[in-house]
PLY file of the C-alpha trace (Angstrom):
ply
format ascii 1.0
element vertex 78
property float x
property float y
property float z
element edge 77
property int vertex1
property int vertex2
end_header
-16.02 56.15 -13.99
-12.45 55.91 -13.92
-11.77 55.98 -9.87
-9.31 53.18 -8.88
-7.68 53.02 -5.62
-5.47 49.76 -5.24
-3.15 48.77 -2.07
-0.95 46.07 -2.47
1.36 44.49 0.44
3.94 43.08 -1.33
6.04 39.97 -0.32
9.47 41.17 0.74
11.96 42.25 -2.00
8.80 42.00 -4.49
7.80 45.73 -4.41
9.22 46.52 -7.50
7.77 43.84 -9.28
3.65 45.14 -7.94
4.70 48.55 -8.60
4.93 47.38 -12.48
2.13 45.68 -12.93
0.08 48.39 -11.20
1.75 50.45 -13.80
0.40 48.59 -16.54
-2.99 48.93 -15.11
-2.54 52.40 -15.08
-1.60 52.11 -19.08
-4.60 49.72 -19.61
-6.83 52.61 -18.02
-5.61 55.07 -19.66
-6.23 53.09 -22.93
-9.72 52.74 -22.22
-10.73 56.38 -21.86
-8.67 57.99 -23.96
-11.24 58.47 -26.58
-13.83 58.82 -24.27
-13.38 62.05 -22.50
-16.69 62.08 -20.20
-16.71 63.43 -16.54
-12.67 64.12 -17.28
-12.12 60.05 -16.86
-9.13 60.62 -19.71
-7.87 63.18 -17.42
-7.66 61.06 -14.45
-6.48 58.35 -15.93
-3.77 60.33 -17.40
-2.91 61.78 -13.91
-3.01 58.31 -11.81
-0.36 57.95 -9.37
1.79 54.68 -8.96
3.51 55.01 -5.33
5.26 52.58 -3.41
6.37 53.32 0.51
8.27 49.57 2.35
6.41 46.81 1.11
3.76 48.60 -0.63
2.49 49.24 -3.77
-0.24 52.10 -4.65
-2.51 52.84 -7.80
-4.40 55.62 -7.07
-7.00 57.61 -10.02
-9.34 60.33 -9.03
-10.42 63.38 -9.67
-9.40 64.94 -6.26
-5.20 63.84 -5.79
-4.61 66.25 -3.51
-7.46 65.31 -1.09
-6.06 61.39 -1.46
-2.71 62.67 -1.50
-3.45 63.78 2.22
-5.03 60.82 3.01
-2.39 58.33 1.72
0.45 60.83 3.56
-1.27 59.86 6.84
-0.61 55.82 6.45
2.35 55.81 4.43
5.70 57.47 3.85
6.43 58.83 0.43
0 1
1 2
2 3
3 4
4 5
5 6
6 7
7 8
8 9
9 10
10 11
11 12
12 13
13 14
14 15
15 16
16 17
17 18
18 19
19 20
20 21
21 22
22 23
23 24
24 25
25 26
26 27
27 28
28 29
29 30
30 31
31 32
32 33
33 34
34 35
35 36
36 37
37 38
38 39
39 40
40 41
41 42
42 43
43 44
44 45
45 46
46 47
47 48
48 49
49 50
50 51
51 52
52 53
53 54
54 55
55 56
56 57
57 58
58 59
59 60
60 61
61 62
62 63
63 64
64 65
65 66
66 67
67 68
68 69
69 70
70 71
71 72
72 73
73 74
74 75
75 76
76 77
């Protein structure tokens, strides 16, 4: 299944730098279900979200966002 949830503290003034490579995880998951549609993995993958809030860096694919959205809303400001 194609549920990922990373958190990444980043050293100071490297945020930017995480946030990129968690974007090319996002790609590389994306890659790897796209031509294998089962239990919507394509369409999570496709809908992953790459935050970042201070120091942190945030992968997050599902199939609920709006549940995690809440969650993530309670730790960290977006």
């Amino acid at each position: 299944h194609a549920f990922d949830v990373l958190v990444v503290q980043a050293k100071e003034g490297k945020v930017e730098d995480v946030k990129a490579t968690l974007e090319e995880r996002k790609q590389a998951r994306i890659s790897e279900f796209e031509f294998y549609p089962v239990n919507n993995n394509d369409l999570n993958t496709k809908n992953a979200l790459v935050l970042t809030s201070g120091d942190y860096a945030i992968l997050v694919i599902c199939n609920d966002y709006d549940s995690m959205q809440k969650i993530l809303d309670e730790y960290f400001t977006f």
